[in-house]
C-alpha positions as CSV (number, residue, x, y, z in Angstrom):
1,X,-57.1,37.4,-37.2
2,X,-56.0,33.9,-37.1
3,X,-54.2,32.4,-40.4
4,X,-53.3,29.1,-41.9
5,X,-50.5,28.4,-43.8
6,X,-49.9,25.3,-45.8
7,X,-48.1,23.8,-48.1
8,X,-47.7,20.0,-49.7
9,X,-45.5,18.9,-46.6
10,X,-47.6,20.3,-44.1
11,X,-49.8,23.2,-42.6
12,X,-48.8,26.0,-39.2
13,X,-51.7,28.4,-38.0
14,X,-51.0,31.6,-36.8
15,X,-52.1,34.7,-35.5
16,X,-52.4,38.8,-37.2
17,X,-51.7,41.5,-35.1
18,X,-54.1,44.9,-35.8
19,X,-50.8,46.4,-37.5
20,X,-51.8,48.6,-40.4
21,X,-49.8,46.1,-42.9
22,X,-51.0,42.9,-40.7
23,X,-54.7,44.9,-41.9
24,X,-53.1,45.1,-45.8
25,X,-52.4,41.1,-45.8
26,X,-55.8,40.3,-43.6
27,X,-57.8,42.0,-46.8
28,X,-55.5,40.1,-49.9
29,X,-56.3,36.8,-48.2
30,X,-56.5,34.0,-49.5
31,X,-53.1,34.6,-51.1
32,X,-51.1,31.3,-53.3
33,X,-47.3,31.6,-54.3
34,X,-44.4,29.6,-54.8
35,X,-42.1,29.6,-51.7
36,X,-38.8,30.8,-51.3
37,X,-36.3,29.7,-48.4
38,X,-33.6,31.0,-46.9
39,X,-31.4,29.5,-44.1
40,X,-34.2,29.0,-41.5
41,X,-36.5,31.7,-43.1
42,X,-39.4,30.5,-45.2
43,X,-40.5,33.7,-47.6
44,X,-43.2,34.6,-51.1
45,X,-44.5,37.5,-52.4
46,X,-47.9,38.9,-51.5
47,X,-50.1,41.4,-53.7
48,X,-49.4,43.8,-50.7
49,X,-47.5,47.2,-51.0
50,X,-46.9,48.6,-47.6
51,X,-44.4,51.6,-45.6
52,X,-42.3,50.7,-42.9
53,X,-44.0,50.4,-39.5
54,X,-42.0,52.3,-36.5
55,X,-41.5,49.1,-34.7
56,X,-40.0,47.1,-37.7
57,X,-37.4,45.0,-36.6
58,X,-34.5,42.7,-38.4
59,X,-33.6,40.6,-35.7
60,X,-36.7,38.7,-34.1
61,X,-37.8,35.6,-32.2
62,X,-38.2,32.5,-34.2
63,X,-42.4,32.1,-35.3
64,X,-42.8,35.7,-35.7
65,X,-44.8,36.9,-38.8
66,X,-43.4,39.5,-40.7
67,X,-43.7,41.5,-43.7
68,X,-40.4,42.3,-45.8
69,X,-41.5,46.0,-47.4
70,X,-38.6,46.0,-49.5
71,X,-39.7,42.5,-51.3
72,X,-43.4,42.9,-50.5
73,X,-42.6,39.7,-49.2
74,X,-44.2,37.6,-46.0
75,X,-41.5,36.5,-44.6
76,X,-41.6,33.6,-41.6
77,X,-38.2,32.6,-39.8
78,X,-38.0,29.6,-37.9
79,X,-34.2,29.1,-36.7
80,X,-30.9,31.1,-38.0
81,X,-30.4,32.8,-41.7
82,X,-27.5,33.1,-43.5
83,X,-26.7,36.7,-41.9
84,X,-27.5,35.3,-38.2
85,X,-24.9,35.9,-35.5
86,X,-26.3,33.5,-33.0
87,X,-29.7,31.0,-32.6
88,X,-31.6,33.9,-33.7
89,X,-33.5,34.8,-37.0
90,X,-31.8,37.9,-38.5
91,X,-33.5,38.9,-41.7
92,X,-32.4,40.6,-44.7
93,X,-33.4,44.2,-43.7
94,X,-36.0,45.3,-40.9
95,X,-39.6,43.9,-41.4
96,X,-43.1,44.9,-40.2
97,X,-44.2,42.5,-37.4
98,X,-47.4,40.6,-38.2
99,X,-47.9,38.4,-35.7
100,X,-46.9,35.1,-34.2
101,X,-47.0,31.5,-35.4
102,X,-48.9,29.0,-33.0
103,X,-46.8,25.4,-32.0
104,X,-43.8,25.0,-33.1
105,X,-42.4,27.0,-36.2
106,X,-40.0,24.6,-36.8
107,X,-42.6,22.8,-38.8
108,X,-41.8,25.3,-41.4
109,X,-38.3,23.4,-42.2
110,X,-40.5,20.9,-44.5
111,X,-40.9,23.7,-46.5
112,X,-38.6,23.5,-50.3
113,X,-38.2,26.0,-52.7
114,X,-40.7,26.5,-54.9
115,X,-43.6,24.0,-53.2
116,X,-47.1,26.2,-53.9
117,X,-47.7,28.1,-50.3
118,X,-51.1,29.5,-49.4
119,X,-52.3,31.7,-46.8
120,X,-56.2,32.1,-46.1
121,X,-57.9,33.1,-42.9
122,X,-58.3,30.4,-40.7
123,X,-61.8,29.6,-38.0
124,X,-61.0,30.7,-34.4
């Protein structure tokens, strides 16, 4: 399923994986919350409750989607996080993967704490 997330500053698209919590999110869209950031990691809270996937992972590429299941959180690095040890994201405990943002996730740095953030599914 392909996504769109915006906010006042700006918009990225990306798509869902067919992961069992990717699923979970696909159904609670369209989704609105206030945004959180951290270091290069854009995150908000989602009515999703979901189990750890096998393949969850803590360090990952910038762009990829993820699901925190601790903080029922999606959570969206784009560059380093406080607890990086090089250019990579390294989140604050292993997260499902969701999927992948399309262009550049860098676009996510025009995104402040607390701006409204909403997820819906998105044509094509």
């Amino acid at each position: 399923m392909r996504i769109r997330i915006h906010w006042p500053g700006g918009e990225v698209f990306g798509e869902l994986n067919d992961s069992p919590t990717a699923q979970q999110v696909a159904e609670a869209l369209p989704v609105g919350a206030s945004a959180n950031t951290w270091g290069e990691e854009v995150y908000f809270s989602l009515p999703v409750e979901a189990q750890l996937e096998p393949d969850a992972q803590q360090e990952v590429d910038p762009g990829t989607i993820c699901f925190w299941v601790q903080g029922s959180s999606l959570a969206l690095p784009f560059g380093p996080t406080p607890i990086s040890t090089g250019d990579r994201p390294r989140l604050a405990a292993a997260c499902n993967i969701l999927g992948r943002i399309e262009g550049d996730p860098k676009t996510l740095g025009s995104v402040n704490d607390g701006d409204p953030i909403q997820v819906e599914e998105a044509p094509g």
